[in-house]
N, CA, C and O atoms as CSV, one atom per row, in Angstrom:
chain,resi,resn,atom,element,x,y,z
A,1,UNK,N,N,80.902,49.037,22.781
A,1,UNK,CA,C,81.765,48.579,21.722
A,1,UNK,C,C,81.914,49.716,20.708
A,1,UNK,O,O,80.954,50.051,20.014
A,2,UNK,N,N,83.236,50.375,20.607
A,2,UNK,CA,C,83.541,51.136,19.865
A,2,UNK,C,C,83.946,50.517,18.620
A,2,UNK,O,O,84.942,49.804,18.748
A,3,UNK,N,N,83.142,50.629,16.675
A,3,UNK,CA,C,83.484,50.835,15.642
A,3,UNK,C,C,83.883,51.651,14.866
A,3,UNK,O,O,82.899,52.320,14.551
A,4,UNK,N,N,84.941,52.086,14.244
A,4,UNK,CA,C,85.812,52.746,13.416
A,4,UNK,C,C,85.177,52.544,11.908
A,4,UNK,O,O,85.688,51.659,11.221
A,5,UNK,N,N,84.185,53.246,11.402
A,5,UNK,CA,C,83.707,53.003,10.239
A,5,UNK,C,C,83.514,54.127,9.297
A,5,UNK,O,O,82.624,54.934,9.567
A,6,UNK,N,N,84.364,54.326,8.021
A,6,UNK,CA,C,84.093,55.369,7.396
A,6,UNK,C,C,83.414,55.380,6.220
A,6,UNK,O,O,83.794,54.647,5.307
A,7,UNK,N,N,82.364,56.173,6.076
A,7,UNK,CA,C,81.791,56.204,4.988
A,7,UNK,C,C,81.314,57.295,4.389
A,7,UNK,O,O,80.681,57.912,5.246
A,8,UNK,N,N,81.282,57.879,3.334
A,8,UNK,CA,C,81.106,59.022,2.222
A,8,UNK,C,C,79.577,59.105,3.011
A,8,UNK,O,O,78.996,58.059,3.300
A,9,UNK,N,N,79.043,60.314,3.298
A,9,UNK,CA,C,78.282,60.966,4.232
A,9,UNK,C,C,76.927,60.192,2.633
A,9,UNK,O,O,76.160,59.232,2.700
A,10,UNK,N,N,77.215,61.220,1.366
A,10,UNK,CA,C,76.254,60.827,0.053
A,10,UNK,C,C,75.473,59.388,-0.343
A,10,UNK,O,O,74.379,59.254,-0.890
A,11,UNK,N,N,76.465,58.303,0.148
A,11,UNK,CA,C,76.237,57.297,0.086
A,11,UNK,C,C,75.095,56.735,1.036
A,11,UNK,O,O,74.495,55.701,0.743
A,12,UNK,N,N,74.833,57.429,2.134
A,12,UNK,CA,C,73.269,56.790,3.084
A,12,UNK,C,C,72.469,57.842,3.186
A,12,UNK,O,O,71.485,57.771,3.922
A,13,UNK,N,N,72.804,59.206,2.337
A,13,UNK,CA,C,71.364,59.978,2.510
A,13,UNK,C,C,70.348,59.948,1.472
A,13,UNK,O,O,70.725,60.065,0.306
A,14,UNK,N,N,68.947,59.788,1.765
A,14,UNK,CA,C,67.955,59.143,1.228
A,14,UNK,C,C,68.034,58.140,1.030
A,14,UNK,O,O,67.291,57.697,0.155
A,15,UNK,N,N,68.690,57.489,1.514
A,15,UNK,CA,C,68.770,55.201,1.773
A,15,UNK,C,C,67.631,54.974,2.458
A,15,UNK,O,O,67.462,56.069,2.996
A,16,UNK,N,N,66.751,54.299,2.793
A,16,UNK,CA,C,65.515,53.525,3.150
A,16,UNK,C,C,66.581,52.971,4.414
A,16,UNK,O,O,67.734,52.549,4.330
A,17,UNK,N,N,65.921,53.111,5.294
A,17,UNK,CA,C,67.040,52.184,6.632
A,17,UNK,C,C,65.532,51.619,6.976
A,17,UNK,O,O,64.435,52.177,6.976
A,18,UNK,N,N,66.090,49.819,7.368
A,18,UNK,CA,C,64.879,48.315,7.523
A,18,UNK,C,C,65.707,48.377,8.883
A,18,UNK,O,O,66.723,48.989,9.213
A,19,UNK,N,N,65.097,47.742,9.349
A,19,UNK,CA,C,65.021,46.889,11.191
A,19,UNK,C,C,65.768,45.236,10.482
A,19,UNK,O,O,66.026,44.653,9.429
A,20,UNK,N,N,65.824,45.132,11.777
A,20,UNK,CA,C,66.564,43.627,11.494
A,20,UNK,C,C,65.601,42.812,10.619
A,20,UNK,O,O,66.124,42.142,9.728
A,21,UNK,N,N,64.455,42.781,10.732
A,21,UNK,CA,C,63.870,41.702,9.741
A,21,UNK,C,C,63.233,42.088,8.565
A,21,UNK,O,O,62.390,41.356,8.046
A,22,UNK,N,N,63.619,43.403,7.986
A,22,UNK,CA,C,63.757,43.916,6.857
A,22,UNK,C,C,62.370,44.720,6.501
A,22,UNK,O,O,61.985,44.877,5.342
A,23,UNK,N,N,61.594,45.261,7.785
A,23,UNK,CA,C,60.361,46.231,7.693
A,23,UNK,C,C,61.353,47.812,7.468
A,23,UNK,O,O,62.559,47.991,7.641
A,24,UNK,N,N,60.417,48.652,7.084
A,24,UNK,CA,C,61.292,50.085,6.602
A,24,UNK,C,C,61.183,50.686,8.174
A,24,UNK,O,O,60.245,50.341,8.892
A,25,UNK,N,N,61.874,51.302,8.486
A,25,UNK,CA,C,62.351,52.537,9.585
A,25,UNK,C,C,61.784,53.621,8.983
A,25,UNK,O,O,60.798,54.256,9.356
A,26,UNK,N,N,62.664,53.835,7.760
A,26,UNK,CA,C,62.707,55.232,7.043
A,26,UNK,C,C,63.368,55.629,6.681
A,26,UNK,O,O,64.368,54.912,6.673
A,27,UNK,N,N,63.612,57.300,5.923
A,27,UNK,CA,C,64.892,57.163,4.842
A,27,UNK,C,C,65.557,58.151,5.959
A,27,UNK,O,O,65.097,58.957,6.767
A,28,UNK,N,N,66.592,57.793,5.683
A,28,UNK,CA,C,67.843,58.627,6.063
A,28,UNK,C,C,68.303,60.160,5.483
A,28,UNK,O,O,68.761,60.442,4.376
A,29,UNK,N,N,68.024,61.005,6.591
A,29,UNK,CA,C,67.349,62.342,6.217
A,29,UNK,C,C,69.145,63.192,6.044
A,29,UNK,O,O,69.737,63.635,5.060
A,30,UNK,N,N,69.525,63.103,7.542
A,30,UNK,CA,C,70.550,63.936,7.933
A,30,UNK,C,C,71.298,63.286,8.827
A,30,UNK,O,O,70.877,62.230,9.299
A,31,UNK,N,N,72.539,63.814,9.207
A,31,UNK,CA,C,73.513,62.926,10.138
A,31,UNK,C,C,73.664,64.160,11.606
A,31,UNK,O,O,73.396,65.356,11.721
A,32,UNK,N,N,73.963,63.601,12.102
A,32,UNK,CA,C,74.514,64.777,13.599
A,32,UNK,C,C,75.874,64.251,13.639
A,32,UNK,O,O,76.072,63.092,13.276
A,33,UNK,N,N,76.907,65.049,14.078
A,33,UNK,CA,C,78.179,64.514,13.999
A,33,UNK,C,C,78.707,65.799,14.993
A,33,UNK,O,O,78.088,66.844,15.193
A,34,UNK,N,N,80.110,65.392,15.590
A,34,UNK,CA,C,80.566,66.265,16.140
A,34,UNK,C,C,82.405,66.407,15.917
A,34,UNK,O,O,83.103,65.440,15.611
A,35,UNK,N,N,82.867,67.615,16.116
A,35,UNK,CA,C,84.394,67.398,15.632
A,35,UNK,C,C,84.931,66.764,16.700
A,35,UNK,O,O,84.391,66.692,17.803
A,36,UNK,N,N,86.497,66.074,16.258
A,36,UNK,CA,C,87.225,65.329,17.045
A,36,UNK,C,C,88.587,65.407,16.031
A,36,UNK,O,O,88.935,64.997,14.923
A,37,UNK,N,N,89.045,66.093,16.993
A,37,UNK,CA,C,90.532,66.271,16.040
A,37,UNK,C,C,90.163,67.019,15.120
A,37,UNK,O,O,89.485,68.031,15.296
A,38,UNK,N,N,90.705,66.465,13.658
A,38,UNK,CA,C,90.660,67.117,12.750
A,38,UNK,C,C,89.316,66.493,11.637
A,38,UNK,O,O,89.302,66.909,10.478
A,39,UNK,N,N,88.449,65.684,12.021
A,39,UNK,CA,C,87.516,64.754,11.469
A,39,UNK,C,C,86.205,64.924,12.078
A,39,UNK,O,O,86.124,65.635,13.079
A,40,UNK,N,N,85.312,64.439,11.668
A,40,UNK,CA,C,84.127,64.705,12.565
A,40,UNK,C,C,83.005,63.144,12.816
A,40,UNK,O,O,82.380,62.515,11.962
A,41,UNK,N,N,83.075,62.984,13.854
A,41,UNK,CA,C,82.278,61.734,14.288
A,41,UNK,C,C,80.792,61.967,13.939
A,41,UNK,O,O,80.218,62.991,14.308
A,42,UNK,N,N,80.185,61.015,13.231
A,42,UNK,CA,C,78.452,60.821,13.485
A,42,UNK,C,C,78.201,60.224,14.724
A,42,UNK,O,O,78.773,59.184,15.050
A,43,UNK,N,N,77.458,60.749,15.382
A,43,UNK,CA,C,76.613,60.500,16.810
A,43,UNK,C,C,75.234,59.725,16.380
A,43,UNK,O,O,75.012,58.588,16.796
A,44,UNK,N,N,74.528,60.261,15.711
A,44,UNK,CA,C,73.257,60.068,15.087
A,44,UNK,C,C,73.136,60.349,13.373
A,44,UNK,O,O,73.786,61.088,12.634
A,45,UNK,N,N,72.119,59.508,13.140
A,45,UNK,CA,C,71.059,59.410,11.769
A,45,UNK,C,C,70.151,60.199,12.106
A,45,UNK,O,O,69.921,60.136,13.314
A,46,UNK,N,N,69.381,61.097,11.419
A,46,UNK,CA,C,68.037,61.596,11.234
A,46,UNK,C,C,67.031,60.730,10.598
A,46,UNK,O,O,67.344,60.940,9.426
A,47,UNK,N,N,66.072,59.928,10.539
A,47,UNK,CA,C,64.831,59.085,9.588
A,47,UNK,C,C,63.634,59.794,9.801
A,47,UNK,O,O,62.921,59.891,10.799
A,48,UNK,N,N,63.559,60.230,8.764
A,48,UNK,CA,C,62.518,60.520,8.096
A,48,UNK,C,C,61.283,59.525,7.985
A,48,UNK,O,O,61.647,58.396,8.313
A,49,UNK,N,N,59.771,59.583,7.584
A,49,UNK,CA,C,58.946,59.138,7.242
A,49,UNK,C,C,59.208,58.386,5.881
A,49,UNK,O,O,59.997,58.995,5.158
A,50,UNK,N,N,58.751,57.261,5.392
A,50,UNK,CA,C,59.352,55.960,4.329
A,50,UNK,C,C,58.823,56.638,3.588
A,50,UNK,O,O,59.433,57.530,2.997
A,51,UNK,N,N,56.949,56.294,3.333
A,51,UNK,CA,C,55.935,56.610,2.442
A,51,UNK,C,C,56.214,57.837,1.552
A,51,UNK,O,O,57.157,58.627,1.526
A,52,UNK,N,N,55.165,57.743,0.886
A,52,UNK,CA,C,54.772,59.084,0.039
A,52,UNK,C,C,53.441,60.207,1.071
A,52,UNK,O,O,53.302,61.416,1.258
A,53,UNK,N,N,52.863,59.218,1.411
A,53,UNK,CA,C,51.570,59.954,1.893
A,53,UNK,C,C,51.863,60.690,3.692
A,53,UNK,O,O,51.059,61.397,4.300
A,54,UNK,N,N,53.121,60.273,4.145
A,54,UNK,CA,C,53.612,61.284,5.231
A,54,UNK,C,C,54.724,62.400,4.689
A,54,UNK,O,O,54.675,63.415,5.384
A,55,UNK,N,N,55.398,62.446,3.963
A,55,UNK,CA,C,56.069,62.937,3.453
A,55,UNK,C,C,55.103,64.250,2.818
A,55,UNK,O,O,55.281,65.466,2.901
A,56,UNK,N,N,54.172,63.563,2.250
A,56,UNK,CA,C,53.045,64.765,1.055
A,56,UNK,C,C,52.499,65.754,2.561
A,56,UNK,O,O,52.591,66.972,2.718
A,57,UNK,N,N,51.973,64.789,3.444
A,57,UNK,CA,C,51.340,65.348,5.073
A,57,UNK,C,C,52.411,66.429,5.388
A,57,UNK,O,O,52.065,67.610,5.409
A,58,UNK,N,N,53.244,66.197,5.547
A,58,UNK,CA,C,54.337,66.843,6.221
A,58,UNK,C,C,54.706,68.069,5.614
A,58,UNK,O,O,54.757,69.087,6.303
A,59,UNK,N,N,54.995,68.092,4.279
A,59,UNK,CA,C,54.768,69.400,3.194
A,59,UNK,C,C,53.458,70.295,3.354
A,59,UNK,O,O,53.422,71.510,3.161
A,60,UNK,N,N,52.506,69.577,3.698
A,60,UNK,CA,C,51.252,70.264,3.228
A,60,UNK,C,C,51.413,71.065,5.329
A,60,UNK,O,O,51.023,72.208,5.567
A,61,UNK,N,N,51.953,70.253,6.330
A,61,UNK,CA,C,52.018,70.602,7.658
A,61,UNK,C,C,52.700,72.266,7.154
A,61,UNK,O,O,52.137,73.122,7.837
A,62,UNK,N,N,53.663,72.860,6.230
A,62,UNK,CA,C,54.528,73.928,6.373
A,62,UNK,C,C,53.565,74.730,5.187
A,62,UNK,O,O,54.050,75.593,4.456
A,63,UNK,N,N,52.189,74.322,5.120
A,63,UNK,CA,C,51.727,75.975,4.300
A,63,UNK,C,C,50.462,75.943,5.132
A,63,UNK,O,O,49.800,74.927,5.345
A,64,UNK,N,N,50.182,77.218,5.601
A,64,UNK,CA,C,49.208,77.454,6.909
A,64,UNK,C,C,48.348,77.468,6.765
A,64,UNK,O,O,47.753,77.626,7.831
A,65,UNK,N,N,47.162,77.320,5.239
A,65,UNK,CA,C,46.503,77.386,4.994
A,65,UNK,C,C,45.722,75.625,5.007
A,65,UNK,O,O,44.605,75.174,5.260
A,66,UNK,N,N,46.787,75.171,4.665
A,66,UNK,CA,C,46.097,73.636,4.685
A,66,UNK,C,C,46.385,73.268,6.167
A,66,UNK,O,O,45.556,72.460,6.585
A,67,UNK,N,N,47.487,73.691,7.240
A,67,UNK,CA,C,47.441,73.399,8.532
A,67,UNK,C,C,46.221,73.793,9.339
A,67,UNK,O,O,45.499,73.313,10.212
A,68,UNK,N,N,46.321,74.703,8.750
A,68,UNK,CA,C,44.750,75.151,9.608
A,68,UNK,C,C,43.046,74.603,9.485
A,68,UNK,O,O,42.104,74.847,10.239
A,69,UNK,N,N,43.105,73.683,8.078
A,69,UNK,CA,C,42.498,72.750,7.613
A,69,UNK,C,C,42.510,71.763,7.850
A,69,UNK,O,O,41.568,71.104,7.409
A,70,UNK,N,N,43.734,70.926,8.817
A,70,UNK,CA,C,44.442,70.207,9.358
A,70,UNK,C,C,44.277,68.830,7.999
A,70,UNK,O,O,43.834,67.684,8.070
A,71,UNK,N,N,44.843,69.598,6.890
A,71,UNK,CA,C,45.509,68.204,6.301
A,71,UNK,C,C,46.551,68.293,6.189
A,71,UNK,O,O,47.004,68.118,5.058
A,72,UNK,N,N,47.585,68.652,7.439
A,72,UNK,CA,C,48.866,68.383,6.963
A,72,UNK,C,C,49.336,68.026,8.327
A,72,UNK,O,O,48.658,68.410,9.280
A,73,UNK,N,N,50.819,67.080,8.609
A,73,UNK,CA,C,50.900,66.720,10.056
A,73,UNK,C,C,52.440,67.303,10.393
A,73,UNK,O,O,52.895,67.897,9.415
A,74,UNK,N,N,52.944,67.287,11.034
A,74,UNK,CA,C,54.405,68.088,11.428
A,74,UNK,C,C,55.020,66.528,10.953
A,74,UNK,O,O,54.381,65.476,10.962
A,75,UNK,N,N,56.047,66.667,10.658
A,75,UNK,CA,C,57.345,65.726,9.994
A,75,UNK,C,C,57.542,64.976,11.118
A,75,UNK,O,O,57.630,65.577,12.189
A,76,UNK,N,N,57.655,63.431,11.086
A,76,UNK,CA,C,57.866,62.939,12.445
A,76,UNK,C,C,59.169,62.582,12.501
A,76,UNK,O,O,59.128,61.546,11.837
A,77,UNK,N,N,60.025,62.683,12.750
A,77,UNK,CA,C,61.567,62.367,12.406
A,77,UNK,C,C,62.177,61.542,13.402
A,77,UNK,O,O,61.227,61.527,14.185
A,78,UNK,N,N,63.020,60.871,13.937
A,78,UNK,CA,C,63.750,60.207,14.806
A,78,UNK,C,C,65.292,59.878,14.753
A,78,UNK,O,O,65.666,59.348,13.706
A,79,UNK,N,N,66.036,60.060,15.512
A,79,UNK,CA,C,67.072,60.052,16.142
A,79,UNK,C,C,67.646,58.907,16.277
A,79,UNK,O,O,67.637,58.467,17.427
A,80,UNK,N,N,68.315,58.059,15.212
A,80,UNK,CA,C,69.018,56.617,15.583
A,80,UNK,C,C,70.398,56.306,15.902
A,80,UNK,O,O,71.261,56.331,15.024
A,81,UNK,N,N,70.689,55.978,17.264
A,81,UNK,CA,C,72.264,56.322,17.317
A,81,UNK,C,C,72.941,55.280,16.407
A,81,UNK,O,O,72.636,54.133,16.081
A,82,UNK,N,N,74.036,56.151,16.097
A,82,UNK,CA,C,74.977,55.269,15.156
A,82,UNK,C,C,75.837,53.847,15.921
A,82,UNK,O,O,76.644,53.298,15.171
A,83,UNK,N,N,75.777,53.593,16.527
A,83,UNK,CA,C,75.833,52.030,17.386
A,83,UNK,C,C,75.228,51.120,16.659
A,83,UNK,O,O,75.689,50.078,16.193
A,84,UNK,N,N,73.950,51.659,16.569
A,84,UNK,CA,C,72.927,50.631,16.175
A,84,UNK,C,C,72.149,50.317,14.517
A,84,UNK,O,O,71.008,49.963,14.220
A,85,UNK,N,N,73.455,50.660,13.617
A,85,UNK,CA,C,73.080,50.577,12.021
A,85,UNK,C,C,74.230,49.781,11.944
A,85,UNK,O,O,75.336,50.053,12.410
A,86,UNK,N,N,73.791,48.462,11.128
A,86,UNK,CA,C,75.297,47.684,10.382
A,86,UNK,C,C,75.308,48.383,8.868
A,86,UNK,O,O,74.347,48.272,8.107
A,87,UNK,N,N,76.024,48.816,8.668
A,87,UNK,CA,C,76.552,49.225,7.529
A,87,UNK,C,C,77.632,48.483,6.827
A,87,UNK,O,O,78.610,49.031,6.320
A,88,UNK,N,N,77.414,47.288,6.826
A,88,UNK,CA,C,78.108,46.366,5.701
A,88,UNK,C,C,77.893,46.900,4.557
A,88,UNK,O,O,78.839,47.217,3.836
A,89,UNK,N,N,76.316,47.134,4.111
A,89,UNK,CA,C,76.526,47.220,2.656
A,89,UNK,C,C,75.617,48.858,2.627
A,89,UNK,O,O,74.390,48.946,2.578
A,90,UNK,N,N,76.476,49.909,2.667
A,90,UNK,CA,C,75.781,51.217,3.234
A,90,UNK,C,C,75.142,51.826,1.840
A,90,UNK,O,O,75.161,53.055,1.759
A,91,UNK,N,N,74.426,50.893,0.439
A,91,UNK,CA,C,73.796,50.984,0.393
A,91,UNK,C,C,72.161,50.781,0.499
A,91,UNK,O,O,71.224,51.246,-0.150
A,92,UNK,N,N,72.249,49.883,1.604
A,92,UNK,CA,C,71.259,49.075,2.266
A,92,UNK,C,C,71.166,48.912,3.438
A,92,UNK,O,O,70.876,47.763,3.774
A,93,UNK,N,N,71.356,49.912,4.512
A,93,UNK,CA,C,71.638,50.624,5.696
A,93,UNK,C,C,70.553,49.714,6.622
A,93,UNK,O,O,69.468,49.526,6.073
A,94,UNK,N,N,70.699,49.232,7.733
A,94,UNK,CA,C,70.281,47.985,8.534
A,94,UNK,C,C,70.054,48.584,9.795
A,94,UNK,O,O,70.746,49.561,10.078
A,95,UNK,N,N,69.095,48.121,10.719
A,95,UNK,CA,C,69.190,48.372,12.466
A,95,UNK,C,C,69.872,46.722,12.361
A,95,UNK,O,O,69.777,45.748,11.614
A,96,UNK,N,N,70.789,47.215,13.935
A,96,UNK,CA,C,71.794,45.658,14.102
A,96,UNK,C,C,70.155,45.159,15.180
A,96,UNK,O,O,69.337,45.774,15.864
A,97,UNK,N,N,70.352,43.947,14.838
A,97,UNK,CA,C,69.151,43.227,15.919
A,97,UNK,C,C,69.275,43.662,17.633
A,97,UNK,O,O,70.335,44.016,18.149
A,98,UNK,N,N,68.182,43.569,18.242
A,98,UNK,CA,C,68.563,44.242,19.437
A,98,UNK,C,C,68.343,43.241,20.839
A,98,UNK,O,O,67.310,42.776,21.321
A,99,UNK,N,N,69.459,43.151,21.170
A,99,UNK,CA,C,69.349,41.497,22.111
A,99,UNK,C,C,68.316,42.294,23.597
A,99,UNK,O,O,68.224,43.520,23.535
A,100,UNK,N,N,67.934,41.911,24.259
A,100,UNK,CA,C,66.974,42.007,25.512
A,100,UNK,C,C,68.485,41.782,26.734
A,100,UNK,O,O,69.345,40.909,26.848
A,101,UNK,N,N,68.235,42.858,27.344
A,101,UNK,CA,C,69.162,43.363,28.563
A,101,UNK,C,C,68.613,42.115,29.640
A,101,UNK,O,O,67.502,41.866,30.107
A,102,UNK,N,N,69.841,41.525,29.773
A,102,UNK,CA,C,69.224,40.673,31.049
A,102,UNK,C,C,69.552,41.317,32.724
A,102,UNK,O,O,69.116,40.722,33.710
């Protein structure tokens, strides 16, 4: 099912994106998009880690001195295709519920 949905790129980066029953995913880091015509399609969301205390990990992962101390962890990031966010209200960015493939 192809949706036609446009939205100001500013408006969902650093948004908190919840799962259908409103637990956090994570914030919305970066988009992947590709050209088409003269416009450019999002393919994917980037999400980031929610917290403070992976986020602080993840900073402390890029100075080598505390990596090597191992208090810091590499950024865990994930890849959400754009299919699967309702963006009714894109400042409150949603996973659409996910039905079981029969």
């Amino acid at each position: 099912m192809s949706r036609l949905v446009q939205i100001r790129l500013e408006r969902l980066l650093g948004r908190l994106l919840v799962d259908a029953y409103g637990g956090p995913v994570g914030v919305i880091e970066d988009v992947e998009a590709h050209p088409e015509g003269h416009e450019y399609v999002v393919s994917h969301v980037v999400v980031g880690p929610a917290g403070r205390l992976p986020r602080l990990r993840a900073v402390f992962h890029l100075l080598p001195t505390l990596r090597a101390l191992k208090l810091g962890q590499p950024p865990r990031v994930r890849r959400v295709p754009w299919e699967w966010l309702d963006l009714q209200d894109p400042d409150h960015p949603r996973l659409l519920p996910r039905v079981p493939e029969t």
